[in-house]
N, C-alpha and C positions, 0 to 999 in steps of 0.2 A: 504493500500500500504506500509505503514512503515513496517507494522508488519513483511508483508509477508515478506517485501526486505530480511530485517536482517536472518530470518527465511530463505529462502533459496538464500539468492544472497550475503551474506556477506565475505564469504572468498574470491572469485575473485577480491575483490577491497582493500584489507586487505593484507597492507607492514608491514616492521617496522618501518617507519617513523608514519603510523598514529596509530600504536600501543604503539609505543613510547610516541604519544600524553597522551593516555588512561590511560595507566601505570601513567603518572602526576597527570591523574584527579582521580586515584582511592587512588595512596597514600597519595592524599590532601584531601579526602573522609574520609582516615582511622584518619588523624590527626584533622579534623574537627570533629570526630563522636569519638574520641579514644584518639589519644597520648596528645592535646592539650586540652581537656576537664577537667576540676574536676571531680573525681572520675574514668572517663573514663575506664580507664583500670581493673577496681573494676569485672565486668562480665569475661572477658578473664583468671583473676588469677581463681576465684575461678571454673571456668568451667573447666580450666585445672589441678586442684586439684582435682577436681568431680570427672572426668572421665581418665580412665591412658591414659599411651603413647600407639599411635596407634589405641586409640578408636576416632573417627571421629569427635565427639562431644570436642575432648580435645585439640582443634585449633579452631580461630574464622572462621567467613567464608570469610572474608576480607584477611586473611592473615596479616604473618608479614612485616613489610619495604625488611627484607633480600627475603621472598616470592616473592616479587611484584619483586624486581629488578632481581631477577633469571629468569622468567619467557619467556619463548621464543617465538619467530614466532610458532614455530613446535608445542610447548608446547602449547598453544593459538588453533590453528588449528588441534589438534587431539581432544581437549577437547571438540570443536564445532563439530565434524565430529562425537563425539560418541553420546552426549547428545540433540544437539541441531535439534532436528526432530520429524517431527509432530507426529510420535507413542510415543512421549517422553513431550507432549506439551499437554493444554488445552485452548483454544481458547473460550473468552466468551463474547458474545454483548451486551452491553445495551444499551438503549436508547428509541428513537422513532422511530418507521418502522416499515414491516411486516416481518414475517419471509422468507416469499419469498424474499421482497428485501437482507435480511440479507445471504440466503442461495445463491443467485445468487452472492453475492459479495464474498462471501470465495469461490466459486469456482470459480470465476476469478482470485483473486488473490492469493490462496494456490492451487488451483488445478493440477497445477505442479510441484510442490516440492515432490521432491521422499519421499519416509520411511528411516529415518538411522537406523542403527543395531540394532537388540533386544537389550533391557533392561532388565536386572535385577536387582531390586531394592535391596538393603543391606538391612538386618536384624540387627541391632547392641541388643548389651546389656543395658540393665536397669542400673543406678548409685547406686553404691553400695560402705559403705564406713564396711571398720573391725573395724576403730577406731575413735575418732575425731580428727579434723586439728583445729588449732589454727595460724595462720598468723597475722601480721602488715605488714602496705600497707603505705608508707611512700611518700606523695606528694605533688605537688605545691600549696596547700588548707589553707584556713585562721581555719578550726574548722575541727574537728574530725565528722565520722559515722562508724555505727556499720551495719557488716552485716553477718547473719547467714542463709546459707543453708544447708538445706537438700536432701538427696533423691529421687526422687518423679516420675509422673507417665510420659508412655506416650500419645498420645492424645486418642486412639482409649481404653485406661485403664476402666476398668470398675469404678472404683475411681474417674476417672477423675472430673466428677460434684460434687460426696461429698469434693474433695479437693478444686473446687472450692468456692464452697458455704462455707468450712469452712474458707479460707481465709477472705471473705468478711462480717463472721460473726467478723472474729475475729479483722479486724481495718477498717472496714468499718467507719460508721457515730460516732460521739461525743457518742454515749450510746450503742458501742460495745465496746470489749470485754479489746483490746490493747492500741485505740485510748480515751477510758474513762479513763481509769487506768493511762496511761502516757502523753497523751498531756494537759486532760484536768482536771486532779485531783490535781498529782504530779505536775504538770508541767515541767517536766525532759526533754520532747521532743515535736520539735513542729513538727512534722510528724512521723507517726510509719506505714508501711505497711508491709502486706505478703499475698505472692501470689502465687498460682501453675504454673510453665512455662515451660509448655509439649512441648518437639518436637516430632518428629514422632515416634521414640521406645524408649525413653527417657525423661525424665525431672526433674525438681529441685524445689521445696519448697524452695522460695527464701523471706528473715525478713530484711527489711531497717529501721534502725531508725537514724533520725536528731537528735541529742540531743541539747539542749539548750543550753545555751553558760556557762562553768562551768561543766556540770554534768559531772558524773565520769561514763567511758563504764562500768567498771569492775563491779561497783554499777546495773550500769544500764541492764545488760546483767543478774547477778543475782535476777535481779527482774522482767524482764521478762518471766525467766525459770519460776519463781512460780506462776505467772498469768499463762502461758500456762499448768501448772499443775495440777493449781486449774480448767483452763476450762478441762482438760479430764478429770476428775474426776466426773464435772459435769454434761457436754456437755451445746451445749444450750437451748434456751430457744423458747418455741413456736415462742411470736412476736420475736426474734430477727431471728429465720429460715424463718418469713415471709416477714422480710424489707430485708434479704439475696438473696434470689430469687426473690423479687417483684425488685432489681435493677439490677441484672444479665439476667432476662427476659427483664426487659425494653435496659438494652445495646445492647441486641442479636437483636431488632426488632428497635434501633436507627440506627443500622450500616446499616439498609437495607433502609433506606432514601433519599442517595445519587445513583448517577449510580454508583459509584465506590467500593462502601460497597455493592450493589448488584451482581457487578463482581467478588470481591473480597470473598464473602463469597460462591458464585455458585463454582467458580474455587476451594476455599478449600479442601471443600464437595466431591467434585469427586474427588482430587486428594488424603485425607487421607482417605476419609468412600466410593468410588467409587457409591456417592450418592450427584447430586447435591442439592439437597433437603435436605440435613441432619442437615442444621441449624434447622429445626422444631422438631426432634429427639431431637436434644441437648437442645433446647427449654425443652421438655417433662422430659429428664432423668435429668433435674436442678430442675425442678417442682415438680419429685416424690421424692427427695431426702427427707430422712428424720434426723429427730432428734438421733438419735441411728445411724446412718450412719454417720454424720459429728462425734459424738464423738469414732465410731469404727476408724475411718481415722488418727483422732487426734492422738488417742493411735499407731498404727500401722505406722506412718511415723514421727510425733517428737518426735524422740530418740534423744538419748546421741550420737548416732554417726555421724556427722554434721560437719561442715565446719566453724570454726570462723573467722573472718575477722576485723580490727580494722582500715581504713585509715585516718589516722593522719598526721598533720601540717611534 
């Protein structure tokens, strides 16, 4: 009954007094999740660096404060009238029951909500840099992190899985690649990760590191380059491609545990691979990934042309 309400009954009861409410609780959302957090704002710079003006991905999806307060009744109600309709929506139940009960309740309660207008989905562009960026991010924080991105894939990328797996080769556990080298050799940093984070035509090879209280970025950023150097050159190594996917396999089938990692991963599936089942797909194409594949990826996405990031005291 909630679902359906909002889904089809939500503009008739929808002023600006209780949108006004809304508008409160989303720019208290963006200062909780954003303006008022350490680091916060670290994803929104370098995403709008990533991507130029115009390209979709080059604004958060929260918007800005001046966003939120511009926003109008009209603006609000044309946004719901184009998008918000069930040819536009994925609908998924879990739980216990049959699917008879389940099919008799969606159509009592969505069976009357019309279709809204065709959809057409945006195709955007891949991230793409001609040169690198170099920024200082200067904020409310007692210690310094470094953060370098890249340009990377989007979900449906054939890439996709060897970028995953080489992220997890490369600061997964204490005897991979970033996380041996620097947390727990040097001791320079007490957290180092990097990770692939595809949206739908789009994505970024995103490198965090903590450093330890003292260490110098400039030191530390040049000695990261030549670990990730030395791993393309090398790639890696059988057992550490088998503790790469034997924890990327076990995440994929942890999320399916709960009813809501069950919902959440059916709805995906049909919404990016038009295949609710295609966690077991991604399953397979992390499992064939190979050794020569993680160091093709390597070579082929960590370039000289990247995003540096330095947010400091």
């Amino acid at each position: 009954w909630l679902e359906s309400d909002r889904l089809g009954w939500l503009l008739p009861s929808l002023d600006l007094t209780k949108m006004n409410a809304q508008r409160d609780v989303v720019k208290s959302e963006r200062r909780q999740s954003t303006d008022n957090v350490p680091y916060g704002r670290v994803g929104e710079i370098m995403d709008a660096q990533m991507y130029p003006e115009g390209h979709p991905y080059h604004w958060p999806v929260i918007g800005s404060m001046a966003d939120l307060s511009a926003a109008s009744l009209d603006d609000v109600k044309s946004f719901y009238n184009k998008w918000y309709g069930p040819n536009n929506a994925v609908l998924v139940v879990t739980g216990d029951f049959t699917p008879a009960q389940a099919k008799g309740r969606i159509r009592t309660y969505f069976g009357e909500i019309p279709s809204g207008p065709p959809i057409k989905r945006p195709v955007v562009p891949a991230a793409h840099l001609d040169a690198p960026k170099r920024f200082t991010y200067e904020d409310n924080v007692s210690a310094p992190q470094l953060y370098i991105d890249w340009p990377g894939v989007g979900i449906t990328s054939t890439d996709r899985a060897a970028l995953g797996v080489m992220g997890s080769i490369l600061s997964g556990d204490r005897t991979q690649w970033l996380a041996k080298e620097f947390v727990y050799d040097r001791k320079w940093a007490t957290s180092i990760s990097i990770r692939s984070g595809p949206n739908e035509n789009a994505g970024t090879i995103e490198l965090n590191v903590v450093p330890t209280p003292g260490a110098d970025l400039t030191r530390l950023e040049s000695a990261i380059d030549s670990t990730v150097a030395a791993f393309k050159a090398q790639g890696p190594t059988a057992d550490q491609m088998k503790k790469a996917t034997a924890g990327l396999h076990y995440a994929q089938y942890g999320q399916l545990e709960s009813m809501i990692g069950k919902a959440q991963t059916l709805a995906s599936g049909w919404i990016y691979h038009a295949d609710p089942g295609w966690y077991a797909k991604n399953v397979a194409q992390t499992l064939a990934v190979t050794p020569a594949d993680v160091k093709r990826v390597a070579k082929a996405y960590l370039g000289a042309n990247r995003i540096v990031l330095s947010a400091v005291p």
